[in-house]
PyMOL Python script that loads the backbone (N, CA, C, O; Angstrom):
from pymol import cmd

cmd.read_pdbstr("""\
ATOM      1  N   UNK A   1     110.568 117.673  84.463  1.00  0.00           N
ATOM      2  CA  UNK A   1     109.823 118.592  85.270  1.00  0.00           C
ATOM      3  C   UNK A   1     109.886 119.957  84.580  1.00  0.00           C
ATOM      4  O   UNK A   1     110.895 120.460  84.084  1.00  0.00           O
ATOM      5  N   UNK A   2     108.694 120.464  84.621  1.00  0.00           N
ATOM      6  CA  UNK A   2     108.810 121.793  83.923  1.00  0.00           C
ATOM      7  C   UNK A   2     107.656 122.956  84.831  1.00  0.00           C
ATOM      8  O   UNK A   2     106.492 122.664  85.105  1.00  0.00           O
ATOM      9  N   UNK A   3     108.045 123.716  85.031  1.00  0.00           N
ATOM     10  CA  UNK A   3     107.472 125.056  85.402  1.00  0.00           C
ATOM     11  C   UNK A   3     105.356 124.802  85.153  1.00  0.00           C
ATOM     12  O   UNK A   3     104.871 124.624  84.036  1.00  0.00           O
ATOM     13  N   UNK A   4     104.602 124.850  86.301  1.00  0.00           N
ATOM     14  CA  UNK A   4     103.333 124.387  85.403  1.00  0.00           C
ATOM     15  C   UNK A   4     102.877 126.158  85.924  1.00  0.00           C
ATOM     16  O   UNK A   4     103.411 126.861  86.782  1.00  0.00           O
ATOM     17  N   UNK A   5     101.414 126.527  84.790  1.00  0.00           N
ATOM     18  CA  UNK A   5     101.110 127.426  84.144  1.00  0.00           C
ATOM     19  C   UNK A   5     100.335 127.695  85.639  1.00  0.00           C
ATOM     20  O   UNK A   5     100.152 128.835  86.067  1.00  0.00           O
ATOM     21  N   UNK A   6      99.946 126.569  86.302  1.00  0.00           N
ATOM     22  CA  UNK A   6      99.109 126.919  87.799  1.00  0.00           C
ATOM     23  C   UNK A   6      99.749 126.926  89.256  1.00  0.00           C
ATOM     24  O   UNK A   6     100.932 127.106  89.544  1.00  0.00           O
ATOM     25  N   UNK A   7      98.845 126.723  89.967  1.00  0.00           N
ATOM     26  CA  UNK A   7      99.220 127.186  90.996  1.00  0.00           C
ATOM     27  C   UNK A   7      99.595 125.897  92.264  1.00  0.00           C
ATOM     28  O   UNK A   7      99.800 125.793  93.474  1.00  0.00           O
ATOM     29  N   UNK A   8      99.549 125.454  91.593  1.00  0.00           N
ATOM     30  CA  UNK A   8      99.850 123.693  92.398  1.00  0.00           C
ATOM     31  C   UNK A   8     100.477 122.727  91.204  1.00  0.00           C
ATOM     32  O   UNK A   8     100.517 122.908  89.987  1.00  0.00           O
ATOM     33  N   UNK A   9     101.002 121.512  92.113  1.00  0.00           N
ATOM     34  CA  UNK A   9     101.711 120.785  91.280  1.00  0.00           C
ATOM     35  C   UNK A   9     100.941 119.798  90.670  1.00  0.00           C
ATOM     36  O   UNK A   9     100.101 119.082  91.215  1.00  0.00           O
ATOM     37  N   UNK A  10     101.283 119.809  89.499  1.00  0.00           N
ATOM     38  CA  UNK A  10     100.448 118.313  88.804  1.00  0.00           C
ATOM     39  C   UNK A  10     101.371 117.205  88.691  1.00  0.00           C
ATOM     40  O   UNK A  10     102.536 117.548  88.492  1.00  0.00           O
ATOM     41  N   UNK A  11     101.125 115.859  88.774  1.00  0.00           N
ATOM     42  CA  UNK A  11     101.481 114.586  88.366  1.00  0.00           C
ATOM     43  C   UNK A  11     101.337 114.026  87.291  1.00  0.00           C
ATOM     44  O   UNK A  11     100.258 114.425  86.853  1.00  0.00           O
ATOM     45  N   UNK A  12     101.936 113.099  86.363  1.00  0.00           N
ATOM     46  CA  UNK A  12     101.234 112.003  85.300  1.00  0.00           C
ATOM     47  C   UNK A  12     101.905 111.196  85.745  1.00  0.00           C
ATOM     48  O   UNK A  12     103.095 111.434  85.951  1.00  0.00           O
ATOM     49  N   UNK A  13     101.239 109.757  86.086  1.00  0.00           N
ATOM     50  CA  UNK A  13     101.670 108.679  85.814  1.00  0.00           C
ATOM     51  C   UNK A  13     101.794 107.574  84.585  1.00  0.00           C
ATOM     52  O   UNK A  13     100.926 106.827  84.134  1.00  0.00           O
ATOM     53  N   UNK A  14     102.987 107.713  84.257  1.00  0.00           N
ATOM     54  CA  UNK A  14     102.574 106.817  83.228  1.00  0.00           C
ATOM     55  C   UNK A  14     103.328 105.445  83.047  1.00  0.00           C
ATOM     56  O   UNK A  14     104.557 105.382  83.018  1.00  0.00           O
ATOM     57  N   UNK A  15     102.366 104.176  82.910  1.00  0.00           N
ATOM     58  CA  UNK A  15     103.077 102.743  83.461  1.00  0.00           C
ATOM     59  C   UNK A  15     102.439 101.853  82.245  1.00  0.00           C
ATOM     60  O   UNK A  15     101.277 101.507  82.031  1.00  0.00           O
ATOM     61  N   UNK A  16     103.501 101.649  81.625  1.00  0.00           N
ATOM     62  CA  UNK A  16     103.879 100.973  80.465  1.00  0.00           C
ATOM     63  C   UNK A  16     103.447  99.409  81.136  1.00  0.00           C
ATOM     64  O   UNK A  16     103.520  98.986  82.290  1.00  0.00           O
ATOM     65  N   UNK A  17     103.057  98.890  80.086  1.00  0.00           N
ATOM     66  CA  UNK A  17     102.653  97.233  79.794  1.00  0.00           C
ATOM     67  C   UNK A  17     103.960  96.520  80.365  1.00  0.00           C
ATOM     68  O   UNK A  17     104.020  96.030  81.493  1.00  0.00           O
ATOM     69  N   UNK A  18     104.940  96.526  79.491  1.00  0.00           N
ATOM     70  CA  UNK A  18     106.076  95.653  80.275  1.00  0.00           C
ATOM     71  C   UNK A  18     105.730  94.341  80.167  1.00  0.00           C
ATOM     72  O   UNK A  18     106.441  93.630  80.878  1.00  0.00           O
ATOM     73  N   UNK A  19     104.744  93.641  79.424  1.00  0.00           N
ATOM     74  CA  UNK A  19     104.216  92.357  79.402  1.00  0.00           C
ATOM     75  C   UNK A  19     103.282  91.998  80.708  1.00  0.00           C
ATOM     76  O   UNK A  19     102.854  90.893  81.041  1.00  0.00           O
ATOM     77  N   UNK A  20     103.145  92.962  81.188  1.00  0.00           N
ATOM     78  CA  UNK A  20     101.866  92.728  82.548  1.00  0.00           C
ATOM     79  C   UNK A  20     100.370  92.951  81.993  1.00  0.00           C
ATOM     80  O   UNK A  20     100.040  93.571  80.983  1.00  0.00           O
ATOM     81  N   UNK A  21      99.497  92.235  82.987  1.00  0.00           N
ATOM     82  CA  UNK A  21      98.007  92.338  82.769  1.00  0.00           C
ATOM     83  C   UNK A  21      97.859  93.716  83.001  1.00  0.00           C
ATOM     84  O   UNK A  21      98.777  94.487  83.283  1.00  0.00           O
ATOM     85  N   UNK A  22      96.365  94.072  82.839  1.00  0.00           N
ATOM     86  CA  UNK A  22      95.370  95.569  83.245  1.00  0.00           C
ATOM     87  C   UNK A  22      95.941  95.307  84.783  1.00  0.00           C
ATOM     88  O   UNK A  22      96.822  95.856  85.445  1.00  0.00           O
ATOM     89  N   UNK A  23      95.286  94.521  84.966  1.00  0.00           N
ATOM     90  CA  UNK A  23      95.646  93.961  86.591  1.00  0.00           C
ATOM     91  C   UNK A  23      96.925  94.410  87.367  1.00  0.00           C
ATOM     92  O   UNK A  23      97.042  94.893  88.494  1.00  0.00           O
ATOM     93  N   UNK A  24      97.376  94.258  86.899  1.00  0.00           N
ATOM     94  CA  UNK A  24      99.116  94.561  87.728  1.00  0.00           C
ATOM     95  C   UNK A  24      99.505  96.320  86.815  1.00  0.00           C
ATOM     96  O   UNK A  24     100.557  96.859  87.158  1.00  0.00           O
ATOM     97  N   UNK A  25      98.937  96.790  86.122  1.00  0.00           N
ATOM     98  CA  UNK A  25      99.007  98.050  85.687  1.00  0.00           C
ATOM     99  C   UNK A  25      98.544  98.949  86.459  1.00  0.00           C
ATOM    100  O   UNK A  25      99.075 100.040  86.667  1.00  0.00           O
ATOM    101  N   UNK A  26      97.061  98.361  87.148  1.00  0.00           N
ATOM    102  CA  UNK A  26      96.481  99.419  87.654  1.00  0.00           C
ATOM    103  C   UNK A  26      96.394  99.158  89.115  1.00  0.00           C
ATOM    104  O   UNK A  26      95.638  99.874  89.772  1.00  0.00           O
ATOM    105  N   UNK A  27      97.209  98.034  89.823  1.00  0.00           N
ATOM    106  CA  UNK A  27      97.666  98.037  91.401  1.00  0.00           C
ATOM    107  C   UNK A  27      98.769  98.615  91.187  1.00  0.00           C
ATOM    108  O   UNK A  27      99.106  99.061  92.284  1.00  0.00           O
ATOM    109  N   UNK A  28      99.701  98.934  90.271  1.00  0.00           N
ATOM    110  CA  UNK A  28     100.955  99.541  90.672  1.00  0.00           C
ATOM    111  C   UNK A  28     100.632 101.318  90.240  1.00  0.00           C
ATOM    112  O   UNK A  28     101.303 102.281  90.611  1.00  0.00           O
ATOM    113  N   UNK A  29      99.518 101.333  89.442  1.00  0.00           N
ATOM    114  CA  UNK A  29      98.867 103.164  89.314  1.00  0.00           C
ATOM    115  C   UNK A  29      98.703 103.124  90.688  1.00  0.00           C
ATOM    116  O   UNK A  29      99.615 103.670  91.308  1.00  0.00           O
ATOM    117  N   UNK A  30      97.606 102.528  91.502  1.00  0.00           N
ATOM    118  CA  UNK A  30      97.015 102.801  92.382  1.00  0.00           C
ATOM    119  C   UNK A  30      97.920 102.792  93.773  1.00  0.00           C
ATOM    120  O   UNK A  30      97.497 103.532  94.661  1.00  0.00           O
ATOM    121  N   UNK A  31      98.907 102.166  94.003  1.00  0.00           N
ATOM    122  CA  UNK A  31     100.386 102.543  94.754  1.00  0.00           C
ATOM    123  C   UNK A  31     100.845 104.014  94.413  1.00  0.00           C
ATOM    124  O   UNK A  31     100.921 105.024  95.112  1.00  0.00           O
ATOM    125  N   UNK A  32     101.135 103.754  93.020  1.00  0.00           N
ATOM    126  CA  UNK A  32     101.899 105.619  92.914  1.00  0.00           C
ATOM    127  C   UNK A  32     101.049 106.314  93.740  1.00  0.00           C
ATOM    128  O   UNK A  32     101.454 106.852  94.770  1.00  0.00           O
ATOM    129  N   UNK A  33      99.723 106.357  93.319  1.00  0.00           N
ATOM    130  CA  UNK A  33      98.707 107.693  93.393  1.00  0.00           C
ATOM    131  C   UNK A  33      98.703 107.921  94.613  1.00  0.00           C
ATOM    132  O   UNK A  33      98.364 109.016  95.063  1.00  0.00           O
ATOM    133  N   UNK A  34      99.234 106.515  95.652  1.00  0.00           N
ATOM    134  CA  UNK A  34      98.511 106.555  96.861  1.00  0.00           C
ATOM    135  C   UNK A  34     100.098 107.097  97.257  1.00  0.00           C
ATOM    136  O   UNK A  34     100.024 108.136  97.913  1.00  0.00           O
ATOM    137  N   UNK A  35     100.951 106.826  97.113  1.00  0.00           N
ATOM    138  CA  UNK A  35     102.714 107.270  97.591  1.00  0.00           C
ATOM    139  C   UNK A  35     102.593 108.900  97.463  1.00  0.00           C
ATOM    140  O   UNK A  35     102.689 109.639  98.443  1.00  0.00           O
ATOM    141  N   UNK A  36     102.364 109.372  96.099  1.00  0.00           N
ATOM    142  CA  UNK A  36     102.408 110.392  95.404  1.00  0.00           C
ATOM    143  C   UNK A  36     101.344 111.476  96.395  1.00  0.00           C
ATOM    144  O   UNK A  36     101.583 112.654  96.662  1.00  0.00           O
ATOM    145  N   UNK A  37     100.673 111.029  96.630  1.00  0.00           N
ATOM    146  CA  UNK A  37      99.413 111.761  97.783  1.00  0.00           C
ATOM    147  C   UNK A  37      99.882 112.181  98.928  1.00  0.00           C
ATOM    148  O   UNK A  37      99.736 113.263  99.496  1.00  0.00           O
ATOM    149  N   UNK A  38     100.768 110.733  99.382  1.00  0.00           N
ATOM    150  CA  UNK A  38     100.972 110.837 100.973  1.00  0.00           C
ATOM    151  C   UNK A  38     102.320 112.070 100.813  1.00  0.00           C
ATOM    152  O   UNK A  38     102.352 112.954 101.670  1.00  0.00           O
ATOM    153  N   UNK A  39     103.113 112.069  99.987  1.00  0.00           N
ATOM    154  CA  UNK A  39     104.815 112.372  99.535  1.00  0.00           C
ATOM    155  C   UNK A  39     104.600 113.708  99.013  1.00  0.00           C
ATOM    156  O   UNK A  39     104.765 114.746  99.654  1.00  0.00           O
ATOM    157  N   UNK A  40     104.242 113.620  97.877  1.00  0.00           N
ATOM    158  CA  UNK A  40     104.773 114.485  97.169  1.00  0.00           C
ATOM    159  C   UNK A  40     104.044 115.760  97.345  1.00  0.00           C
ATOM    160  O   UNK A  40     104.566 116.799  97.747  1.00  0.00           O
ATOM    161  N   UNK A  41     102.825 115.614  97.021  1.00  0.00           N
ATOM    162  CA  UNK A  41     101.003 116.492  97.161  1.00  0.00           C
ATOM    163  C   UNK A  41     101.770 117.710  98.487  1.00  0.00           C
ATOM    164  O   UNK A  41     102.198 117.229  99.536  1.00  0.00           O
ATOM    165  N   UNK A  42     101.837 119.178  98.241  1.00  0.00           N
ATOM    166  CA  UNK A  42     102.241 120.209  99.193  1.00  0.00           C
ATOM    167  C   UNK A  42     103.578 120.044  99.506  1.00  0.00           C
ATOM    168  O   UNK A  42     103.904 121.048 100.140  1.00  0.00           O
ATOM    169  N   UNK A  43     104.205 119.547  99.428  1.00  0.00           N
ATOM    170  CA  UNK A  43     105.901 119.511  99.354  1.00  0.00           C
ATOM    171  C   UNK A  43     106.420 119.804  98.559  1.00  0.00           C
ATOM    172  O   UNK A  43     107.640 119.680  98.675  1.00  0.00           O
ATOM    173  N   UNK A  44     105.919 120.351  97.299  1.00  0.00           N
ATOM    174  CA  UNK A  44     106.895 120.321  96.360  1.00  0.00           C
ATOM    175  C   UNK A  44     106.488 121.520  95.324  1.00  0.00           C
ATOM    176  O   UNK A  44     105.495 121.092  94.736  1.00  0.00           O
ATOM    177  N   UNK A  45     106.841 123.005  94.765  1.00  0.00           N
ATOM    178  CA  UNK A  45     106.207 123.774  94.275  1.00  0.00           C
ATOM    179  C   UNK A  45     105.727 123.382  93.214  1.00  0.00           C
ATOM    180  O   UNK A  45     105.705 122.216  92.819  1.00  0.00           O
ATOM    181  N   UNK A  46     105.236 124.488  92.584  1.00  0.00           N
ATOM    182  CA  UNK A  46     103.997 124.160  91.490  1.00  0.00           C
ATOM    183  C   UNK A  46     104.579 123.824  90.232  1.00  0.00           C
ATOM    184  O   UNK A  46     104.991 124.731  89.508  1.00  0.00           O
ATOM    185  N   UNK A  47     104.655 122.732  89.916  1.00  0.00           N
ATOM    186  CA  UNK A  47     105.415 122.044  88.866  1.00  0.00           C
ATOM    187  C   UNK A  47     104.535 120.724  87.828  1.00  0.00           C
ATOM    188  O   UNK A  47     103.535 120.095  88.175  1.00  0.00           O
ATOM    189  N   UNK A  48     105.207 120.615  86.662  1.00  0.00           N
ATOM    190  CA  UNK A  48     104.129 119.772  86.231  1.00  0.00           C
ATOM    191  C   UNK A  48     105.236 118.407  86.114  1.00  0.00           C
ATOM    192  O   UNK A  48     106.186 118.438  85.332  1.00  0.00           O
ATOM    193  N   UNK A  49     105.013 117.480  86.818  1.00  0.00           N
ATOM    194  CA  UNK A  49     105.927 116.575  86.669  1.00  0.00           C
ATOM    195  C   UNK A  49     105.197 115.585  86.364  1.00  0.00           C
ATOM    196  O   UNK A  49     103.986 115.497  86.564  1.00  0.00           O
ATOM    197  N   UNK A  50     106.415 114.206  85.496  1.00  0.00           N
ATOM    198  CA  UNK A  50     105.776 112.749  84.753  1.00  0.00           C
ATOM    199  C   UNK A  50     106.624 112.321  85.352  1.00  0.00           C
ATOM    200  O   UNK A  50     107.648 113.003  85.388  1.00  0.00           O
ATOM    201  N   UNK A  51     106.607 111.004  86.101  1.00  0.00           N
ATOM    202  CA  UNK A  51     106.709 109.845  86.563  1.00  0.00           C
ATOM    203  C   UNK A  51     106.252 108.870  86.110  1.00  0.00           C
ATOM    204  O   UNK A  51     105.119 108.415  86.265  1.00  0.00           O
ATOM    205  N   UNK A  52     107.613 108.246  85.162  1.00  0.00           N
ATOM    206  CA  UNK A  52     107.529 106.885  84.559  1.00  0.00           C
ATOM    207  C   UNK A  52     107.857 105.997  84.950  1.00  0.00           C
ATOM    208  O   UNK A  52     109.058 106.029  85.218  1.00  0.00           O
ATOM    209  N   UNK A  53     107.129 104.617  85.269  1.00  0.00           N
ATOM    210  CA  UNK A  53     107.364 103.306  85.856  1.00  0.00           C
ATOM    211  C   UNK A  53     107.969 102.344  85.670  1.00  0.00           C
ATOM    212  O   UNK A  53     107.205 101.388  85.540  1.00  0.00           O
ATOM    213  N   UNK A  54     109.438 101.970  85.546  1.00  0.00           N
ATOM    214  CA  UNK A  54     110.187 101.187  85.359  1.00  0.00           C
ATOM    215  C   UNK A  54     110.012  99.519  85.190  1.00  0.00           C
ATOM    216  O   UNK A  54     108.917  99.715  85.719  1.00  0.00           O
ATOM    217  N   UNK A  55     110.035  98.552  85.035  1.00  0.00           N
ATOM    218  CA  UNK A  55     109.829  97.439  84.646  1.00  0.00           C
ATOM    219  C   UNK A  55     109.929  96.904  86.396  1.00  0.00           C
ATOM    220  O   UNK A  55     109.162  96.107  86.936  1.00  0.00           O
ATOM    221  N   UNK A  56     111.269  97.710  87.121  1.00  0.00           N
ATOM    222  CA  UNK A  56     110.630  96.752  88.446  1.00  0.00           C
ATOM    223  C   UNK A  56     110.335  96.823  89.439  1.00  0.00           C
ATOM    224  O   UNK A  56     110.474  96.044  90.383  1.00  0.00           O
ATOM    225  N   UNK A  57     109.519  98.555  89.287  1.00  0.00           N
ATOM    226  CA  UNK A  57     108.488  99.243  89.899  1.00  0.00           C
ATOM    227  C   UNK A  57     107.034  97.549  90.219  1.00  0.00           C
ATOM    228  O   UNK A  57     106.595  97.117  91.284  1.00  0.00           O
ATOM    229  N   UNK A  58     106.791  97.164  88.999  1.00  0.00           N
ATOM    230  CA  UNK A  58     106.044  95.985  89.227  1.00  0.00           C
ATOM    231  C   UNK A  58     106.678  94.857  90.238  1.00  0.00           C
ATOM    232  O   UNK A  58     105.740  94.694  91.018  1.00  0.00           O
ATOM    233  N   UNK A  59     107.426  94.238  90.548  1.00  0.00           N
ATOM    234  CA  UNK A  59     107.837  93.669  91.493  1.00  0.00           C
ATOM    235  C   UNK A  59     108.083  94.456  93.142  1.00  0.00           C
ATOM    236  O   UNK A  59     107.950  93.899  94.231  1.00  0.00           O
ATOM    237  N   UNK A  60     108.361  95.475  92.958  1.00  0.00           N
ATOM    238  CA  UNK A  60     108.523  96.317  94.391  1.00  0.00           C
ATOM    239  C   UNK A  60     107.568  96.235  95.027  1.00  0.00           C
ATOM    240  O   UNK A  60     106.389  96.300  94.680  1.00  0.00           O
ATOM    241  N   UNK A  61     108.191  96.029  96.374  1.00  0.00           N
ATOM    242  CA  UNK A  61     106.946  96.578  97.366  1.00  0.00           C
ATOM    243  C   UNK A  61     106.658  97.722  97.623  1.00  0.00           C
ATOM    244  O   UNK A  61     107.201  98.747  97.212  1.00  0.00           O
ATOM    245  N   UNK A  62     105.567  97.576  98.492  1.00  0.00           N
ATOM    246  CA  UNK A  62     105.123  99.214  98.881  1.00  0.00           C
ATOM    247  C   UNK A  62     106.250 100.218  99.218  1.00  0.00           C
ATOM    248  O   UNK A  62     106.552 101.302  98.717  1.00  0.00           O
ATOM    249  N   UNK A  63     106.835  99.406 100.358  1.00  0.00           N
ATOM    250  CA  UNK A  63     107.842 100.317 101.049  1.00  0.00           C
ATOM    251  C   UNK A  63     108.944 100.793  99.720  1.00  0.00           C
ATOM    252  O   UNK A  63     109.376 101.944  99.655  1.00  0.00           O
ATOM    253  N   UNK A  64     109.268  99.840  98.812  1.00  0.00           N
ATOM    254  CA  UNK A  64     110.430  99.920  98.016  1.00  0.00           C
ATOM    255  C   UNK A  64     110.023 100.946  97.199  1.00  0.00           C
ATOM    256  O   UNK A  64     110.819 101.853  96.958  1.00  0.00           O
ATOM    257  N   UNK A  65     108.656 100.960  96.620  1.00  0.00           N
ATOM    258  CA  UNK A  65     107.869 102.048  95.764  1.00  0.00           C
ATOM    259  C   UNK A  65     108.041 103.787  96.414  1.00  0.00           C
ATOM    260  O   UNK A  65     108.171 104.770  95.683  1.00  0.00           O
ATOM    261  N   UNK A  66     107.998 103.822  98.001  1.00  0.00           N
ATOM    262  CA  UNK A  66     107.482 104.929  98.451  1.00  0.00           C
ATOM    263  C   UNK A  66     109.179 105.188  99.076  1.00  0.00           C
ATOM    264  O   UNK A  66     109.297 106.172  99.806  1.00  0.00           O
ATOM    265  N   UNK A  67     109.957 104.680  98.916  1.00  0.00           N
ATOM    266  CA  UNK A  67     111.330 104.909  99.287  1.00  0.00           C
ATOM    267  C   UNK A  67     111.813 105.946  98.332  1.00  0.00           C
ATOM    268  O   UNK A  67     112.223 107.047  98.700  1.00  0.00           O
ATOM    269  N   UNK A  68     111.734 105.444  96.747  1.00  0.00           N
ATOM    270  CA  UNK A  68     112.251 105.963  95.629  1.00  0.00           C
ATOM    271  C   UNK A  68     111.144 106.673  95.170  1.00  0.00           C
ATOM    272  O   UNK A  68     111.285 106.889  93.966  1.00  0.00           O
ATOM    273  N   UNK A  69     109.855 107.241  95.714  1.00  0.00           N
ATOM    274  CA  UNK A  69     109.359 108.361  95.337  1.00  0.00           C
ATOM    275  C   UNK A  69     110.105 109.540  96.718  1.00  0.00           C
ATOM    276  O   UNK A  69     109.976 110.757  96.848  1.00  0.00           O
ATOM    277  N   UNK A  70     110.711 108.742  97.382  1.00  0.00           N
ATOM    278  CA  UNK A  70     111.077 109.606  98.765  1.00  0.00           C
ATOM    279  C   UNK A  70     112.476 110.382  98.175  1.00  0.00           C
ATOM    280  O   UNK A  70     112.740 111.521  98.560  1.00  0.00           O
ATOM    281  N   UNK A  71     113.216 109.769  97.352  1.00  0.00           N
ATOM    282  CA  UNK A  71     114.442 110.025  96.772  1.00  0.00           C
ATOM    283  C   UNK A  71     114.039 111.401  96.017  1.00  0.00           C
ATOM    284  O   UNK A  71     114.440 112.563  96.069  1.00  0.00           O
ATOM    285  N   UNK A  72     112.960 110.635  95.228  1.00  0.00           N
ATOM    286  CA  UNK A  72     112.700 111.559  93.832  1.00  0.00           C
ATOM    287  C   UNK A  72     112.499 112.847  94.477  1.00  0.00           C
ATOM    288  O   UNK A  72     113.234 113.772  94.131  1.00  0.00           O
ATOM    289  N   UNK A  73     111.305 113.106  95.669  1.00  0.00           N
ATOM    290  CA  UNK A  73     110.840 114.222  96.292  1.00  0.00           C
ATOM    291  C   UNK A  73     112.250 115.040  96.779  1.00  0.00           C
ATOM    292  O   UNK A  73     112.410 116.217  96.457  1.00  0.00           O
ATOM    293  N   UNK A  74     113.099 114.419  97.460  1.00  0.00           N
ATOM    294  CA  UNK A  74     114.546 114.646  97.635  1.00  0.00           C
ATOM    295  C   UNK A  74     115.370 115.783  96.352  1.00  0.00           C
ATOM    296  O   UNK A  74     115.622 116.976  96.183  1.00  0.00           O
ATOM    297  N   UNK A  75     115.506 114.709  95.807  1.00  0.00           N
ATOM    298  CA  UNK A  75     115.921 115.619  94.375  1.00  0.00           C
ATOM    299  C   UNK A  75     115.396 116.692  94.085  1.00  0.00           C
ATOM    300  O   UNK A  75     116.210 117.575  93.816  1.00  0.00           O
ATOM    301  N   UNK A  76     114.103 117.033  94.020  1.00  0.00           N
ATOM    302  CA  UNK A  76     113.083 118.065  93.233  1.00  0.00           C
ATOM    303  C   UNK A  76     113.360 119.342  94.485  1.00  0.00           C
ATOM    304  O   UNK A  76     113.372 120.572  94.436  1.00  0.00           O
ATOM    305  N   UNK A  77     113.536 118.471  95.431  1.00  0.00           N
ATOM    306  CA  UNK A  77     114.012 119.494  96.390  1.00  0.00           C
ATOM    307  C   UNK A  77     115.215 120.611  96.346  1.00  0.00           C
ATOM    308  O   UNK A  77     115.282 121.838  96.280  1.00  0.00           O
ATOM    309  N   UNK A  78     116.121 119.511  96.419  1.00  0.00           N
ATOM    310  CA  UNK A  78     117.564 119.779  95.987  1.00  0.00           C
ATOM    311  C   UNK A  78     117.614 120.722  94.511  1.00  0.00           C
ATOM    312  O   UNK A  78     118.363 121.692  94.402  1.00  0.00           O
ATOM    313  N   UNK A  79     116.656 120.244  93.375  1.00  0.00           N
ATOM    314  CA  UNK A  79     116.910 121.434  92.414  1.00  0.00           C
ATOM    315  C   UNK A  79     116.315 122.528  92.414  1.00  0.00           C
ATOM    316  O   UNK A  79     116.668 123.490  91.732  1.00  0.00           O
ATOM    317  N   UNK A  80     115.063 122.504  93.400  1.00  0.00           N
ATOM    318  CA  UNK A  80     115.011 123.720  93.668  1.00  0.00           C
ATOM    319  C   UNK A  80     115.394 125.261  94.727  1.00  0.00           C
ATOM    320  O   UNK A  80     115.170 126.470  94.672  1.00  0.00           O
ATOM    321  N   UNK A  81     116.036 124.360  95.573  1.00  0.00           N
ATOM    322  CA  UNK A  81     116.798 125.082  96.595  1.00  0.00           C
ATOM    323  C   UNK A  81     118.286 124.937  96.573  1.00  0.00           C
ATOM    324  O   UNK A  81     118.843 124.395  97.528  1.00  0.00           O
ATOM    325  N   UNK A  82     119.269 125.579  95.106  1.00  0.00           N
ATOM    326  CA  UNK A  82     120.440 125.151  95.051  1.00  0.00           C
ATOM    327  C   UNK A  82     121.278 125.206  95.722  1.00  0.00           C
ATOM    328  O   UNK A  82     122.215 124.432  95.916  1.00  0.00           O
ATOM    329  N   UNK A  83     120.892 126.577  96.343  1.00  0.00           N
ATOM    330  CA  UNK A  83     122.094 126.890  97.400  1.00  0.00           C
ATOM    331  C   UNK A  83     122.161 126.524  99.141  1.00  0.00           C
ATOM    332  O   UNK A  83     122.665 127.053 100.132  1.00  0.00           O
ATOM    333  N   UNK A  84     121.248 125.168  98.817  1.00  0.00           N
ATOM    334  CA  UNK A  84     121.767 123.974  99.830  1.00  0.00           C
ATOM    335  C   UNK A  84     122.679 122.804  99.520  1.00  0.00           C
ATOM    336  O   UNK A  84     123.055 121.951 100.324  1.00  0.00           O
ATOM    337  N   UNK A  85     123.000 122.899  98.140  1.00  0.00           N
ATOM    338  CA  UNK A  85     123.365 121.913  97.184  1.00  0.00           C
ATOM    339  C   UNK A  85     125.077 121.938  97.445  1.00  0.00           C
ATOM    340  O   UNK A  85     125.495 122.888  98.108  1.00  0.00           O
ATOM    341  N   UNK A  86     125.962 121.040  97.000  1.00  0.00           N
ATOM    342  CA  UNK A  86     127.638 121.193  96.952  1.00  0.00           C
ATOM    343  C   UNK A  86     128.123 122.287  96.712  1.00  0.00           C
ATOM    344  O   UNK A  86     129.346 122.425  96.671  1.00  0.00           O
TER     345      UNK A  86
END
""", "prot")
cmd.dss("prot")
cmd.show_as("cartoon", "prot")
cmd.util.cbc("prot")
cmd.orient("prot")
């Protein structure tokens, strides 16, 4: 995550082959985008963050997908408000 030059936050997704079809590449894009929308989109300051897709991001379900973007949002939180932190 790094500081972005604008005024809202940007995303990249990026989801590696892993030995999967187009097919299963672009239902598990189309999960992030849709997690990432509901989650992250106004929660989180203006930052340019990449989110890379793990090998068993493809097996997860929805819920399991939007849990651990729930974490991630968590975190980004936590580093930016330290002095809620230990």
């Amino acid at each position: 995550m790094s500081p972005s030059p604008f005024a809202y936050l940007r995303i990249g997704l990026v989801v590696p082959r892993y030995g999967h079809s187009a097919v299963d590449r672009n239902r598990l894009k189309r999960r992030m985008r849709e997690i990432v929308r509901c989650e992250l989109l106004g929660t989180v300051r203006a930052e340019d963050l990449v989110i890379w897709a793990r090998p068993p991001a493809y097996d997860a379900s929805f819920i399991d997908l939007q849990l651990a973007l729930r974490r991630l949002r968590d975190r980004i939180a936590e580093q930016s408000n330290p002095s809620t932190g230990s």
